[in-house]
N, C-alpha and C positions, 0 to 999 in steps of 0.2 A: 504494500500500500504506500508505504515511503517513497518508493523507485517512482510510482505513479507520482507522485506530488514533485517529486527532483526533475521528472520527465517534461509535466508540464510548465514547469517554472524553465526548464532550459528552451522550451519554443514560445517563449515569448520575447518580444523584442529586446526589451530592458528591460531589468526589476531590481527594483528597491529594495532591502533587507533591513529595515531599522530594527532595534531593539536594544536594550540596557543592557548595563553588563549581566554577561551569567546568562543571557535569555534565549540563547544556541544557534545566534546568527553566524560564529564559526562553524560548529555541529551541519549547519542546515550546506555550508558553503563548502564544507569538505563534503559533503555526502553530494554535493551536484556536483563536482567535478571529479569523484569516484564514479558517479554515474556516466559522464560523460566518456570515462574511460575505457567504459565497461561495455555501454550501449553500442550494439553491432552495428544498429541504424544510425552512430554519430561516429563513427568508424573515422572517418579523414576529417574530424573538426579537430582543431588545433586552439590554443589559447596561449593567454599573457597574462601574466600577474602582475599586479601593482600590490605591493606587500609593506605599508610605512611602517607597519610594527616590528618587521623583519625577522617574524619569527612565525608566523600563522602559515602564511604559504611556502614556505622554504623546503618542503619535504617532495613536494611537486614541480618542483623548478629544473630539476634532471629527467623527469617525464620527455620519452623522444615527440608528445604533442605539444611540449611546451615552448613557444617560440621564444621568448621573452620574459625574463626578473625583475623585479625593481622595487629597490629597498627603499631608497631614498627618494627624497621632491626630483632634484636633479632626472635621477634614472627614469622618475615614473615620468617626464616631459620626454625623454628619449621615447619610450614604450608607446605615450600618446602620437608622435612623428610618426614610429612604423606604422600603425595601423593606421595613420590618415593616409599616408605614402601608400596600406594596399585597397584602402578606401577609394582613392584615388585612382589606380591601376583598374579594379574591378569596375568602377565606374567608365572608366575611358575603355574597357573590352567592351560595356555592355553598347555603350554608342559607337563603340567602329562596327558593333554585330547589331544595331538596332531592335536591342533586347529591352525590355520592361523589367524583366527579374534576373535576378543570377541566379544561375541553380550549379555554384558549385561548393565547395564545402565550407561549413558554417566557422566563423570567427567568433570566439569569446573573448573578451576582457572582462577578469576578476580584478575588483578594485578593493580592496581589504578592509579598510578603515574610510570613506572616501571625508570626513568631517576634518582628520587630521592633514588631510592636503588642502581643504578648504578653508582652514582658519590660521595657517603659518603666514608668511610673508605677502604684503599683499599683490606685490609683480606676478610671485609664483604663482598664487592663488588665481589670479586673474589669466594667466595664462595657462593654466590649469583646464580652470571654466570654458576659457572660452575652444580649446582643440576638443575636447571631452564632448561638450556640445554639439559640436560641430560633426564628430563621429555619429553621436545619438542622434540625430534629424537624418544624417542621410547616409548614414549605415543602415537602414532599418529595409530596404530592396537589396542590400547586396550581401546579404546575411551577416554583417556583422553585430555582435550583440553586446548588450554591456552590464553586468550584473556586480552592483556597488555594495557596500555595506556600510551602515554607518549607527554610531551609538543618537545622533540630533539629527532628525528629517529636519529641522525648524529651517525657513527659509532663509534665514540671516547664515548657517551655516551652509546648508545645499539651496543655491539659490533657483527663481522661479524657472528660471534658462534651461537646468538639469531637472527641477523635478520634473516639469511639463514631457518631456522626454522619457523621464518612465512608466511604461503602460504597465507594467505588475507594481504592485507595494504587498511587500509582505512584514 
């Protein structure tokens, strides 16, 4: 019944995970990307961790589906580049091939903490916001997806840019 709940949360575009400490927002977030590993019909998706606590996702970073680390502010703006770089690329395949959808294999971005990249420095912050964004609005055709987690939904921390972007909250 779990598998079904991780199953569904992975085909959705973007989803939210708030919850307080203790409340199994890592529990829920290792158990989707065990599923992901596992699921025959997610077979060729690949993923990226944004990891600021540098301890949550680090057991999965040697995964041969894991493209991408990122412990630090610095690293996770690296990690947001590649995937706008194959944001990008898959978007320019689909208009040289006059496609509507991609149907090739699905991209995740795990973002661990995302409140802790939200409220440091506010250059970072803001440039943060604004690549992150710009992923969710128009990754959502070329199967990219982006599943955050955070202890404050509150807008002042995840601002309206990002939350309007995620179509799950859990």
């Amino acid at each position: 019944m779990m598998n079904d709940l991780y199953k569904t949360i992975l085909d959705q575009h973007n989803t939210l995970i708030a919850g307080t400490v203790g409340s199994g927002k890592t529990t829920m977030e290792n158990g989707l990307i065990y599923t992901l590993l596992r699921d025959p019909v997610r077979a060729d998706s690949v993923f990226f961790l944004i990891d600021p606590k540098q301890f949550e996702l680090r057991h999965f970073r040697k995964s041969p589906r894991c493209r991408g680390y990122a412990d630090t502010p610095e690293s996770a703006l690296e990690i947001l580049d590649i995937v706008e770089g194959l944001r990008q690329a898959r978007s320019n395949w689909m208009k040289n091939h006059e496609l509507r959808k991609y149907d090739g294999s699905t991209v995740y971005l795990f973002i661990d903490e995302l409140a802790d990249l939200m409220t440091g420095n506010r250059k970072y912050s803001a440039d943060f916001c604004e690549k992150l964004a710009k992923i969710m609005q128009l990754g959502r055709a070329l199967k990219i997806k982006v599943i955050a987690l955070t202890q404050q939904p509150r807008r002042e921390v995840t601002p309206a840019r990002l939350q309007v972007n995620f179509t799950c909250n859990v």
